[in-house]
C-alpha positions in Angstrom: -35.6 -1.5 13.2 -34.4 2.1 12.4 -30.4 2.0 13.8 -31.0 5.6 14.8 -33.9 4.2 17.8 -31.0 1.8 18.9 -30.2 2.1 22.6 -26.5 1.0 23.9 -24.0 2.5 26.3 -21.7 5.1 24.8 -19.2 4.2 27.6 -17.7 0.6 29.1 -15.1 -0.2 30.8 -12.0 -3.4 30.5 -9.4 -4.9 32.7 -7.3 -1.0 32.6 -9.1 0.8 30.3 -12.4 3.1 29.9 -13.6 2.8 26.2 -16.2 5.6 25.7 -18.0 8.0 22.6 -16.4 11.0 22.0 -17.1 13.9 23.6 -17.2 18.1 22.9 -14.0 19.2 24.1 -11.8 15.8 23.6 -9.8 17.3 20.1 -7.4 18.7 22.1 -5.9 15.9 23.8 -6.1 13.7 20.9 -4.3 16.3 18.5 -1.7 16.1 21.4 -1.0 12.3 21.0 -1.3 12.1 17.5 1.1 15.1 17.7 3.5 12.6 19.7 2.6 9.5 17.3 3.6 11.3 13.8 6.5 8.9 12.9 4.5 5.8 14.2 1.6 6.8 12.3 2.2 8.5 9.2 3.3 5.5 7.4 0.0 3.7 7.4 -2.6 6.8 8.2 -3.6 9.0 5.4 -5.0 11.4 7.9 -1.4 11.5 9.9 0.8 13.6 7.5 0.4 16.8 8.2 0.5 18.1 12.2 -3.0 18.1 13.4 -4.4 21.2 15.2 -6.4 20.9 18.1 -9.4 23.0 16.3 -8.9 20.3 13.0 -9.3 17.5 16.0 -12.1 19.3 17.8 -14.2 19.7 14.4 -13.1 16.1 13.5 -14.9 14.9 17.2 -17.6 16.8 17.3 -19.1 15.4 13.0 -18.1 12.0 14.8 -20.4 12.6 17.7 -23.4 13.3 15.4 -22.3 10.4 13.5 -23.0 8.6 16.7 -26.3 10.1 17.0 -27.2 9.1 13.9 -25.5 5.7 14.0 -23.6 6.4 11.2 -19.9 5.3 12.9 -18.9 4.6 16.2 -15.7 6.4 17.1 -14.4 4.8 20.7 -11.4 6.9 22.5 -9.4 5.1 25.2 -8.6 6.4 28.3 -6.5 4.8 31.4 -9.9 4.0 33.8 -10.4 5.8 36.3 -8.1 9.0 34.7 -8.6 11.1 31.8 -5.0 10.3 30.2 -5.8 9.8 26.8 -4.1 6.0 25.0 -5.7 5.9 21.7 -8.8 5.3 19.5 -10.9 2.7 18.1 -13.8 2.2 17.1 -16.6 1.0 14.7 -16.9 1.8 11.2 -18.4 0.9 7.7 -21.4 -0.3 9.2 -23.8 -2.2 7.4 -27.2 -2.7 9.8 -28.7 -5.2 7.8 -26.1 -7.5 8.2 -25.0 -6.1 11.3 -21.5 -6.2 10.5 -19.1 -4.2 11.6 -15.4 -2.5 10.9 -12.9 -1.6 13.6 -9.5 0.4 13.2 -7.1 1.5 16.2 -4.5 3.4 17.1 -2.0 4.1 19.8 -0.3 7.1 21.6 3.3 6.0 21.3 4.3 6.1 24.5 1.6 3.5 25.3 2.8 1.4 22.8 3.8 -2.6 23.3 1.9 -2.6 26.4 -1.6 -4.7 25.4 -3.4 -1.9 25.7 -4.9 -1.9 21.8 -4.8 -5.5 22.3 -7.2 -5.4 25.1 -9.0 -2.3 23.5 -10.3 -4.7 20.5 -11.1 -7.8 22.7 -13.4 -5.1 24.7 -14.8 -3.5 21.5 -15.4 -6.6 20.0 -17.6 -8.6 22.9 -19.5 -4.9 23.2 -20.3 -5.2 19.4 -21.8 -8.6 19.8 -23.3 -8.5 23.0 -25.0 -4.5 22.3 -25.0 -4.4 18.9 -26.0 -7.7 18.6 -23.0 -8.4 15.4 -22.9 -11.1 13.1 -19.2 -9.8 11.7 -16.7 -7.3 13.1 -13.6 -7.1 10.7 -10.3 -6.0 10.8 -8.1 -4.7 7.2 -5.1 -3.9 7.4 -2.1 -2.6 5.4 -0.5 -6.2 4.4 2.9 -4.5 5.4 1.7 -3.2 8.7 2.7 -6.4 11.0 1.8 -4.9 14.3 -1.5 -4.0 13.0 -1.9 -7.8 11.7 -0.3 -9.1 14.9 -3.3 -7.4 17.2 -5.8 -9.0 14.8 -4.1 -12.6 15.4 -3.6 -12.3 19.4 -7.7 -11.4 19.5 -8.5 -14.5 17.5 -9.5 -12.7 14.7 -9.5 -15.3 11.4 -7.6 -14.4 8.2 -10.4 -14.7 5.4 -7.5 -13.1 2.8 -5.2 -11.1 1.3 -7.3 -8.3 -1.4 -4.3 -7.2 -4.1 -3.4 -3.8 -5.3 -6.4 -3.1 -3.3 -5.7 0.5 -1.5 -3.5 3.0 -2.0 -0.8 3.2 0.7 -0.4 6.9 2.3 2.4 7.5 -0.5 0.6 6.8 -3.6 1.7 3.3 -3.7 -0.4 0.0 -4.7 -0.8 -1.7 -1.7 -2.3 -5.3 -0.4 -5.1 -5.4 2.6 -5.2 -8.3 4.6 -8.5 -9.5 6.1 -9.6 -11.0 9.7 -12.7 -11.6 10.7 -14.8 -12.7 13.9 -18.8 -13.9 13.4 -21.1 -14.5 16.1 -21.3 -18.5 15.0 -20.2 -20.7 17.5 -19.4 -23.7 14.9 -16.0 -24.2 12.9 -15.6 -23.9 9.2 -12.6 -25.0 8.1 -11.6 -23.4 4.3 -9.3 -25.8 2.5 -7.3 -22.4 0.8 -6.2 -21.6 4.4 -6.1 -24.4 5.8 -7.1 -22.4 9.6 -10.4 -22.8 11.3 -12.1 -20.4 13.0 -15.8 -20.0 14.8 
């Protein structure tokens, strides 16, 4: 099937959170936390260094929602449910249909950090990609420097396939490592003698 004729709900909810599809009008409020986040985020996102403007946001949300349309990327904001105070953004990226595999990213307004919230975010994201999207894979990379990054991957179960060397460049030109985690929709284990983990 054509991803573009694919029906699913552009809004859910978790335990505190309401995970939703962006929306005309949201750039404001989400220049104004990553305005608040700069030192907590411009040491692993290229997009953080300079102070974002709420018209450089708004232009930035409204190519995402026609990448929703068109079912190019899924870009998730999180709000605290039943408000509209803004926590962060997730989403799902470098989808590939065919094998129905899926990339998500987060992050969090800083003064929302250390509070489970991205935690609970991916958990939510994750059961919505294989239960509506019908997902064989949903992956997490990572700087292999960034530890709370890697430490949300671990508390959701996510499996570390590997480490990929001198793979990226980190935001200040610099060689860097990405480490892998995955989830797939089998139920079985495989265990990989390199790791010695198991995973479903």
């Amino acid at each position: 099937m054509d991803p573009i004729l694919l029906d699913f709900p552009e809004t859910f909810d978790t335990e505190r959170l309401t995970i939703r599809a962006p929306r005309p009008g949201d750039g404001a409020r989400v220049a104004e936390a990553a305005r608040e986040s700069l030192p907590e985020l411009r040491p692993w996102m290229h997009w953080a260094q300079e102070d974002p403007s709420a018209e450089a946001q708004e232009a930035r949300i409204r190519r995402r929602i026609a990448d929703w349309m068109a079912r190019k990327e899924l870009l998730l904001l999180l709000f605290i449910k039943g408000t509209h105070t803004f926590v962060g953004s997730s989403g799902l990226h470098q989808i590939n249909w065919g094998v129905r595999a899926f990339e998500t990213g987060y992050w969090v307004r800083t003064q929302f950090a250390g509070q489970g919230y991205i935690t609970e975010a991916v958990n939510g994201i994750t059961e919505f990609a294989f239960t509506y999207l019908k997902a064989n894979r949903v992956e997490i990379r990572c700087d292999s420097r960034n530890t709370r990054s890697a430490a949300v991957a671990r508390r959701c179960g996510f499996f570390l396939e590997g480490v990929l060397r001198h793979d990226d460049l980190s935001v200040d030109g610099e060689l860097r490592d990405t480490l892998i985690f995955s989830k797939i929709s089998a139920t079985e284990f495989h265990v990989y003698p390199t790791s010695g983990e198991a995973h479903p």
